[in-house]
C-alpha positions in Angstrom: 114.8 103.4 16.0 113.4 100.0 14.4 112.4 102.1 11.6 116.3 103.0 11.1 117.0 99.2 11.5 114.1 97.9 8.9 115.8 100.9 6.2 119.0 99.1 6.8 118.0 95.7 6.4 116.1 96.9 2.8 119.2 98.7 2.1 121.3 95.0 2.8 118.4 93.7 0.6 119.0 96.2 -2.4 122.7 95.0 -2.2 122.4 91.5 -2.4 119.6 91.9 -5.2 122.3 93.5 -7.0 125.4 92.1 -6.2 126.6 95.2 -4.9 129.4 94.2 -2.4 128.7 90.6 -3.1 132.3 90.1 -1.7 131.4 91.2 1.9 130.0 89.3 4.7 126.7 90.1 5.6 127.4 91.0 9.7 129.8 93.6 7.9 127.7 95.2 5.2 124.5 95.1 8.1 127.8 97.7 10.1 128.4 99.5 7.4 124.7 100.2 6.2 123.8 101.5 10.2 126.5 103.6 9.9 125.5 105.0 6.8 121.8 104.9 7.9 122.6 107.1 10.9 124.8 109.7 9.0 121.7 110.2 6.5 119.5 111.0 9.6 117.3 114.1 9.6 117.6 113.4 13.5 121.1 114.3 12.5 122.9 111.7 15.3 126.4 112.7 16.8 128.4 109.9 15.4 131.7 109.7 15.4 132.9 107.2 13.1 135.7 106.0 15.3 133.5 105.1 18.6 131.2 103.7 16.3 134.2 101.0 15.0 135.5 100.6 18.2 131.7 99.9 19.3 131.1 97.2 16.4 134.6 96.2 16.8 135.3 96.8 12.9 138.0 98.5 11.4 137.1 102.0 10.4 138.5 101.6 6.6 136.3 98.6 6.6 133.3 101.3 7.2 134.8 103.7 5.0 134.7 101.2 2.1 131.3 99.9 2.4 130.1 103.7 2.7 131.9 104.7 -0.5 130.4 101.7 -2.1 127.3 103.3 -1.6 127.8 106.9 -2.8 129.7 105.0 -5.6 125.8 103.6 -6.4 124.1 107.2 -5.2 121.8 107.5 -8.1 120.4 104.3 -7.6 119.9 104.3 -3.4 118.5 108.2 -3.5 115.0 107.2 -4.1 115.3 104.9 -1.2 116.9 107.7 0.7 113.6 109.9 -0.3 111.5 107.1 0.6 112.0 107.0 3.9 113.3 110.6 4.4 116.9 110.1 5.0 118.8 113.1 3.5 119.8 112.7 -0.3 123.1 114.2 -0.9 125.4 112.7 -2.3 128.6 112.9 0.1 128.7 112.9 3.7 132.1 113.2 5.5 133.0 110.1 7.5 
């Protein structure tokens, strides 16, 4: 599971290197990412977006955002995604 951690702090990385949600703080982007992270899982993890806000304590549309930011930059993120063989489509449901 540090593996799925270090993919989400390169994914943070890519962010900030691009100014890609440059107007969130960071503790909510690093939420935002593991959720994403997770739901791109071949290990395909039983999520449920709602325990997983009321675990962070972050406001699911807060989630929802920063995951659409994401597909919103798809093109860009897939070879990452292929890198470190997290699924590549483009939309996931929340």
């Amino acid at each position: 599971e540090i593996r799925r951690f270090e993919e989400a702090k390169i994914r943070i990385e890519e962010m900030k290197k691009n100014n890609i949600g440059s107007s969130l703080y960071i503790e909510t982007k690093a939420k935002g990412v593991t959720y994403a992270i997770l739901r791109r899982s071949k290990n395909k993890y039983d999520i449920n977006i709602n325990d997983f806000c009321e675990a962070c304590r972050t406001r699911k549309n807060t989630i929802v955002n920063i995951v659409n930011l994401l597909e919103k930059y798809h093109d860009y993120f897939k070879p990452i995604y292929k890198k470190h063989g997290l699924r590549r489509k483009r939309k996931f449901d929340c």
